[in-house]
C-alpha positions as CSV (number, residue, x, y, z in Angstrom):
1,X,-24.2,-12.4,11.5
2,X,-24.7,-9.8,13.6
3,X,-24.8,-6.1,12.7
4,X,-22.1,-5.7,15.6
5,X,-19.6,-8.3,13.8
6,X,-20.3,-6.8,10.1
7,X,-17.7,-6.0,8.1
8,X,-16.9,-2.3,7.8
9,X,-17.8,-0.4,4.5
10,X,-16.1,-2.2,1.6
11,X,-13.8,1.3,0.4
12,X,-12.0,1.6,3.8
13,X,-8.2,0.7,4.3
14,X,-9.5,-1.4,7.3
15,X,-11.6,-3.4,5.2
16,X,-8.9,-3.5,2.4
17,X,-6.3,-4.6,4.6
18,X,-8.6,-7.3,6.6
19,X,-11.4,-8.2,4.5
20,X,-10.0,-7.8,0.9
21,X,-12.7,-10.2,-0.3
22,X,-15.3,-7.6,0.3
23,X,-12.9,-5.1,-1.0
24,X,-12.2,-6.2,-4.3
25,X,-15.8,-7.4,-4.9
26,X,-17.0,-4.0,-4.1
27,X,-14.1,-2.9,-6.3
28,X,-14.6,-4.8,-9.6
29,X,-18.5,-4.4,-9.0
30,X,-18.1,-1.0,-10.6
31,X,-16.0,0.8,-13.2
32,X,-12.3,1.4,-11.4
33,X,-9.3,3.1,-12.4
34,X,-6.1,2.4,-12.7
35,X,-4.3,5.5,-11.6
36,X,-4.0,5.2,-7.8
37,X,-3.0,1.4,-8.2
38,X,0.1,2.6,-11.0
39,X,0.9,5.5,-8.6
40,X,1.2,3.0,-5.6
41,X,3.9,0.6,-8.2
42,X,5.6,3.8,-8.4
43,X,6.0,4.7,-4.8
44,X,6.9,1.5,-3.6
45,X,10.3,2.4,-5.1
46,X,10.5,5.7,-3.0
47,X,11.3,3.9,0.0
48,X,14.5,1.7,-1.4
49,X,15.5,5.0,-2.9
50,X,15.7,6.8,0.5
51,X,17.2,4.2,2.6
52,X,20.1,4.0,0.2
53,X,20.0,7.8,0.1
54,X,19.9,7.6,4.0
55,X,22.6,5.2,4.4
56,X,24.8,6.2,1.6
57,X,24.6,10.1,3.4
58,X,25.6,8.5,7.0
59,X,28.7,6.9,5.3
60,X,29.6,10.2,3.5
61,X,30.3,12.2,6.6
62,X,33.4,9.2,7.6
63,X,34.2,9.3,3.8
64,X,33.6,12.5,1.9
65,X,34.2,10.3,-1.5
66,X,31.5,8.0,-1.1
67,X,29.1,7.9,-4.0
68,X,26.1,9.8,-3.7
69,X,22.7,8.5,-5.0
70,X,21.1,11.2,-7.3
71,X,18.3,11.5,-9.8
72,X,20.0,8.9,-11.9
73,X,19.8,6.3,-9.1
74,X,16.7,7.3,-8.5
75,X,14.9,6.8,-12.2
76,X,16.6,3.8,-12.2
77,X,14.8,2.4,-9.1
78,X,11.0,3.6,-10.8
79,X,12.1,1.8,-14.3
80,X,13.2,-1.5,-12.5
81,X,10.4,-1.4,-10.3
82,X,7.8,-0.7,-13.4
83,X,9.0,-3.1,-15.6
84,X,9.1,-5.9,-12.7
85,X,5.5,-5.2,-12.1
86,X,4.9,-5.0,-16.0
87,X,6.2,-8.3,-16.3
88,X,4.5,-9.7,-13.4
89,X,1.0,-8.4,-14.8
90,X,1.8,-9.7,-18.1
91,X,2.3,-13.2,-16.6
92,X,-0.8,-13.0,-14.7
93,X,-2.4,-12.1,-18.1
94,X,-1.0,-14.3,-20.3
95,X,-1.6,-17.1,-18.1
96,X,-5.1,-17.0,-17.1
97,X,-8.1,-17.5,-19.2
98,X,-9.2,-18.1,-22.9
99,X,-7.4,-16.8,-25.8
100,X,-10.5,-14.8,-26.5
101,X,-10.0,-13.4,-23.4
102,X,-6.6,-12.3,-23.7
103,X,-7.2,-10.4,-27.4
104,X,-6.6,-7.0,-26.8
105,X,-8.7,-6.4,-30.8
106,X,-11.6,-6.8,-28.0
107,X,-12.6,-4.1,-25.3
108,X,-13.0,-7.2,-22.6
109,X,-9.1,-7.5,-23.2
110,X,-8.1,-4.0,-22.2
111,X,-10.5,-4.4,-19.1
112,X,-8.8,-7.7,-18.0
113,X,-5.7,-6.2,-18.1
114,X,-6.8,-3.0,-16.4
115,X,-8.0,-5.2,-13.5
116,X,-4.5,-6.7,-13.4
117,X,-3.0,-4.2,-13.3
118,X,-5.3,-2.4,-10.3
119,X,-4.8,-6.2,-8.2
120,X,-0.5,-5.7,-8.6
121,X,-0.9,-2.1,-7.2
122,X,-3.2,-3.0,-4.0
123,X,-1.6,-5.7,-3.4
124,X,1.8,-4.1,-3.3
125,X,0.6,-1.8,0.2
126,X,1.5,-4.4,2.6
127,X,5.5,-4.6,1.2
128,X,5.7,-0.6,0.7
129,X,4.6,-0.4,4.3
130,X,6.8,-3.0,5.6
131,X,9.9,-1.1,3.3
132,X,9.1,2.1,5.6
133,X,9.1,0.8,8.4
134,X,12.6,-0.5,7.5
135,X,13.7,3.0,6.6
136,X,12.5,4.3,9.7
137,X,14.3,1.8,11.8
138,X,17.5,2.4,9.7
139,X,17.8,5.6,10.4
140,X,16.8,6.2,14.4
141,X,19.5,3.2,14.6
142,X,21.6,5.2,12.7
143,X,21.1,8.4,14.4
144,X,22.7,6.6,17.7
145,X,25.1,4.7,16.4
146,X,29.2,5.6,17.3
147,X,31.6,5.1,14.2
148,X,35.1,5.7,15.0
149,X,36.5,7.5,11.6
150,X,38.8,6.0,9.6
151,X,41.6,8.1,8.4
152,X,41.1,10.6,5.5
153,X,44.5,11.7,5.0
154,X,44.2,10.6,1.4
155,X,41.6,13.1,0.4
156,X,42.5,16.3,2.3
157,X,45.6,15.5,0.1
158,X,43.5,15.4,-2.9
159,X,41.5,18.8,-2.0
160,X,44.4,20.8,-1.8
161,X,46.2,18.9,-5.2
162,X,43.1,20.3,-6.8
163,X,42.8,23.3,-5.2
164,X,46.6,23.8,-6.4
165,X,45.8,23.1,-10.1
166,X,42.5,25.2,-10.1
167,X,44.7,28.1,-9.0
168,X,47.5,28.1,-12.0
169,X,46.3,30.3,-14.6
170,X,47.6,29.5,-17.9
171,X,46.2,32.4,-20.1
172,X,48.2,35.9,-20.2
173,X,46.0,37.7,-21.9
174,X,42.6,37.1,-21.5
175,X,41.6,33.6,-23.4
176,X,44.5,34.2,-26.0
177,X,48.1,34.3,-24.5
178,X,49.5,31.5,-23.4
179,X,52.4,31.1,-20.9
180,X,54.4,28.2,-21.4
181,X,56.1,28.5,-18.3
182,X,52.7,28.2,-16.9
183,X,51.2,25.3,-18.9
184,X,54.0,23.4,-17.6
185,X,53.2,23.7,-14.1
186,X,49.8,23.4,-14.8
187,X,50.2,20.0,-16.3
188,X,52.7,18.9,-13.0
189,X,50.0,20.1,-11.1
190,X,47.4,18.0,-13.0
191,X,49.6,14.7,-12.4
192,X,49.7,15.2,-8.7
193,X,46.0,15.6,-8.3
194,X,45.1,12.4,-10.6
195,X,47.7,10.7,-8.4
196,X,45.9,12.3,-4.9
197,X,42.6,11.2,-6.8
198,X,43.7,7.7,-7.1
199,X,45.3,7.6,-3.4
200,X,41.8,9.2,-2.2
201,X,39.7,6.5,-3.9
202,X,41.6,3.9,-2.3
203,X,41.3,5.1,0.5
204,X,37.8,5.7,0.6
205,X,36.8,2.0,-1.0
206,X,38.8,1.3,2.3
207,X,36.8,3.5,4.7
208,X,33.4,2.5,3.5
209,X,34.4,-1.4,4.3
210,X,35.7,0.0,7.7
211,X,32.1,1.5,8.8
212,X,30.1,-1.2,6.8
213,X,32.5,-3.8,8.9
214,X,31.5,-1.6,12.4
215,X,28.0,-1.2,11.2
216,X,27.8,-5.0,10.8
217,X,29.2,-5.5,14.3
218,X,26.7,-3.3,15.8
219,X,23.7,-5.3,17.9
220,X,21.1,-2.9,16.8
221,X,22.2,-2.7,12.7
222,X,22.2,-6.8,13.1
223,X,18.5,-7.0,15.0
224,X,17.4,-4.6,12.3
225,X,18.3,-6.9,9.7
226,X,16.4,-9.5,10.9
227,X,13.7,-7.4,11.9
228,X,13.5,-5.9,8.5
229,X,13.8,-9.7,7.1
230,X,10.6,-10.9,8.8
231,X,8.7,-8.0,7.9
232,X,9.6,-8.4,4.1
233,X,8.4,-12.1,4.3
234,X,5.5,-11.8,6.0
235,X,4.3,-8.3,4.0
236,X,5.3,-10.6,0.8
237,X,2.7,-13.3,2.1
238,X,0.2,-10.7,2.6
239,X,0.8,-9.2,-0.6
240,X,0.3,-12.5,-1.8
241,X,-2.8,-13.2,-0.3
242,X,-4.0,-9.8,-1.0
243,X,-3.0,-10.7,-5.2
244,X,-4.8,-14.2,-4.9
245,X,-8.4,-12.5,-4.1
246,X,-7.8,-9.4,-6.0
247,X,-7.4,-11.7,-8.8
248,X,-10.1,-14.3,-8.3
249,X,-12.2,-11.5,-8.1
250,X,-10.8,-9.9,-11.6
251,X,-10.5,-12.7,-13.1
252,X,-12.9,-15.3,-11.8
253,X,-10.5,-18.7,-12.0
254,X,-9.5,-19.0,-7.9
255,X,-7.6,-22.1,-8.2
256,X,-5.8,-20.7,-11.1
257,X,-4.8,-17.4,-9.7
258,X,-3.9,-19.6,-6.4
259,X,-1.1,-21.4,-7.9
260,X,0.2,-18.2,-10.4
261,X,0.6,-16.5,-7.3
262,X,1.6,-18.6,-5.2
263,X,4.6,-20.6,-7.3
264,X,6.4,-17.7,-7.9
265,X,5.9,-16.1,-3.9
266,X,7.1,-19.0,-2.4
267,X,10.3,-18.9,-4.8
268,X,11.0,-15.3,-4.3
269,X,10.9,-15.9,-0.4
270,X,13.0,-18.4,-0.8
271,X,15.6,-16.5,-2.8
272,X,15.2,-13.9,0.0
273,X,16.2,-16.2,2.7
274,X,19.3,-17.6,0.8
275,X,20.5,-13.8,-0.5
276,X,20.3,-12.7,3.1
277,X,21.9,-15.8,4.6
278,X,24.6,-15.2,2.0
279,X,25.2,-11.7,3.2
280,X,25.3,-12.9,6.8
281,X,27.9,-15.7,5.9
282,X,29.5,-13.1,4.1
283,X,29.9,-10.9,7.1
């Protein structure tokens, strides 16, 4: 070979992302840690987080009662995507190698399982990229996109109901009088806005199906869906790829890592393509 057509140095994202052979060989060739690989499980959550965030925030300016994604959502996205990447390592584990091998009474078990464990996070950069780039598309579409508001009539009804019942003061005399006069109208006051809430709610389940439906009939949301399809299935093949040699190298069995890899890929990109030709039959 020559020195024009070498490989670049092993530790560069180039030669990660195009020779991951040399990468991962280089990688395992010396003590490694774990803590970038975990940290790059945890941020490929970031970007499904934002883009409901995104679109859940466009939808909220049409319908001021539509759910906002907070840090509950958000915790929730880092535990699923943990414990999907838990189990996945623990079935690379568990199914490769001896017994002996798989011991964790023994400090080569630990190591094994640390190597996982750094092959799920590397491989996982081609799919968190491919996820950005969907965000990115999702909202410069967004940004130029014409939505013709449904009606809110519901909820500027609801606004001044609770406005009205926040304004009856019940107590005469500080925090101790009472004013039964008062408490009565406080509780009419209380019916009419859980009755405005209920109206409001309807009327906002209807509003968000009234931009999802005009979203869904825009030619730009539709090409990013399929756009944002064929990027997930091919950055799932790359992460799979990526996974196989990040393996063989960790583990040292190729045609074993081969087909624990690639079963399960080929299954998930299958699921992929039937949930989002669902969705589109749905539509």
């Amino acid at each position: 070979m020559a020195a024009s057509d070498a490989p670049p140095k092993p530790d560069s994202i180039v030669d990660y992302l195009f020779y991951p052979d040399a990468f991962f060989a280089r990688l395992f060739s010396r003590d490694s840690s774990t803590i970038l690989p975990m940290l790059l499980i945890l941020l490929s959550a970031v970007p499904g987080i934002l883009t409901v965030a995104y679109v859940s925030g466009f939808i909220r300016q049409y319908i001021p009662m539509t759910p906002s994604v907070g840090m509950g959502e958000g915790i929730l996205a880092l535990v699923s995507t943990v414990l999907f990447w838990t189990v996945a390592a623990s079935y690379f584990y568990h199914l490769s190698g001896s017994p002996e091998s798989r011991s964790f009474k023994k400090p080569e078990g630990w190591e094994r399982a640390g190597r996982i464990v750094t092959c799920c996070g590397y491989a996982i950069v081609p799919l968190i990229v491919a996820q950005f780039i969907g965000f990115v598309l999702i909202a410069a579409i967004l940004s130029g996109v014409a939505i013709v508001p449904p009606p809110t009539t519901a909820f500027e009804k609801y606004t001044i109901a609770s406005s009205e019942f926040d304004s009856v003061e019940v107590y005469t005399d500080g925090k101790f009088g009472l004013d039964s006069d008062r408490l009565f109208e406080k509780g009419q006051k209380l019916g009419a806005m859980n009755s405005a809430e209920n109206n409001a709610k309807t009327e906002a389940r209807n509003g968000i199906e009234n931009v999802s439906g005009q979203l869904s009939g825009n030619s730009f949301v539709a090409a990013h869906d399929i756009i944002t399809l064929i990027l997930t299935i091919v950055a799932m093949i790359w992460s799979g790829l990526l996974l196989i040699i990040g393996l063989k190298h960790a583990l040292g069995a190729p045609q074993q890592t081969t087909l624990l890899v690639a079963i399960p890929l080929v299954l998930i990109v299958i699921v992929t393509l039937i949930m989002n030709l669902r969705s589109q039959t749905v539509v």
